[in-house]
C-alpha positions in Angstrom: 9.6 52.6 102.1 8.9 51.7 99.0 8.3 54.1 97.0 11.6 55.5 98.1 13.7 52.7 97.2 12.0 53.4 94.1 13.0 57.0 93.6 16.5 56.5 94.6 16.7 53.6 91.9 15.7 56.1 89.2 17.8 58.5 90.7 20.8 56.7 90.3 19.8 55.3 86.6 19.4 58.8 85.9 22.5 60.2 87.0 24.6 56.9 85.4 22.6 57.9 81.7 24.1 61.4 82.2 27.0 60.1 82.7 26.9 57.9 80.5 25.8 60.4 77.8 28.7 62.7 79.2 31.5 60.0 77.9 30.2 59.0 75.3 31.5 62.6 73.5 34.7 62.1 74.6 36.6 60.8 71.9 39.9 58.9 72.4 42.6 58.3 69.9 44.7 55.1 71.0 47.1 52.3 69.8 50.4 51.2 69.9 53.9 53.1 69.2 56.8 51.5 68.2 59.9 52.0 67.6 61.2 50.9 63.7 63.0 47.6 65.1 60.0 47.1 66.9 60.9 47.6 70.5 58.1 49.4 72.6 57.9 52.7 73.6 57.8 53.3 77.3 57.2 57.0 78.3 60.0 58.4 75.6 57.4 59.7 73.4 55.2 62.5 73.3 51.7 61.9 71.6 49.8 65.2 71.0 47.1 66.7 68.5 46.2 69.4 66.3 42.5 69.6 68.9 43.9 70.5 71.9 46.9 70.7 73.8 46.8 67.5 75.9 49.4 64.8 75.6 50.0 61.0 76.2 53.1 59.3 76.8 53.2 55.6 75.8 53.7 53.2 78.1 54.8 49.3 77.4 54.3 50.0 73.6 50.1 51.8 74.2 48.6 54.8 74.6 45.4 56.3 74.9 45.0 60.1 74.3 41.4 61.3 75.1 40.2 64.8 73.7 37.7 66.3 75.8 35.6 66.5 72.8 34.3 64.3 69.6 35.7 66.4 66.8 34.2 64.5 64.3 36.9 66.2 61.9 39.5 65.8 60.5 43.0 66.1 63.4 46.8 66.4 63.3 48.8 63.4 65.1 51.8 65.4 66.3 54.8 62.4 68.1 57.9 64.2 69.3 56.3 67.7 68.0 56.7 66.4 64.7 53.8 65.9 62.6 52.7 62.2 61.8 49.8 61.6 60.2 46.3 63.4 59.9 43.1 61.1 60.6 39.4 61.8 60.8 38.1 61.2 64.6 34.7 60.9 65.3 34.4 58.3 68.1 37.8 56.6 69.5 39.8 56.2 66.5 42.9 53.4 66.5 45.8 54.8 65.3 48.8 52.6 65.8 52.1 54.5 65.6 56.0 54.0 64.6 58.6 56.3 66.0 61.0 57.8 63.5 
């Protein structure tokens, strides 16, 4: 009985390192957007990237946009379809945002 509480233990710390490892590559750019007077964003805005085609909507003023990937590269911030700013992503990468 023992040794099998054993084995499933190290199961399950096995599978939560893979997991663990998994996430870890997925990179996340994240912050606030804003509007110029300062009022919030909620769900008006479109948050994209040159990486990938995925998108984030603010909501409450935050965002989080994860890529799938770690590009450690350099990336495109598209808001609106309009490009914003270009910043170097390896890891999750704060970039806070103002609407124009």
């Amino acid at each position: 009985m023992k040794r099998l509480f054993v084995l499933v233990l190290v199961s399950v710390f096995i599978v939560i390192s893979i997991s663990g490892i998994a996430y870890a590559s997925d990179a996340c750019i994240y912050g606030t957007a804003v509007y110029p007077d300062g009022s919030k964003s909620d769900g008006e805005a479109s948050i994209s990237t040159s990486w990938n085609s995925k998108k984030a909507y603010p909501e409450n003023g935050k965002y989080r946009l994860c890529l799938g990937s770690n590009p450690q590269k350099t990336i495109t911030i598209y808001v609106n379809g309009s490009k914003y700013k270009e910043v170097y992503v390896d890891g999750d990468t704060r970039v806070d945002i103002v609407i124009r």
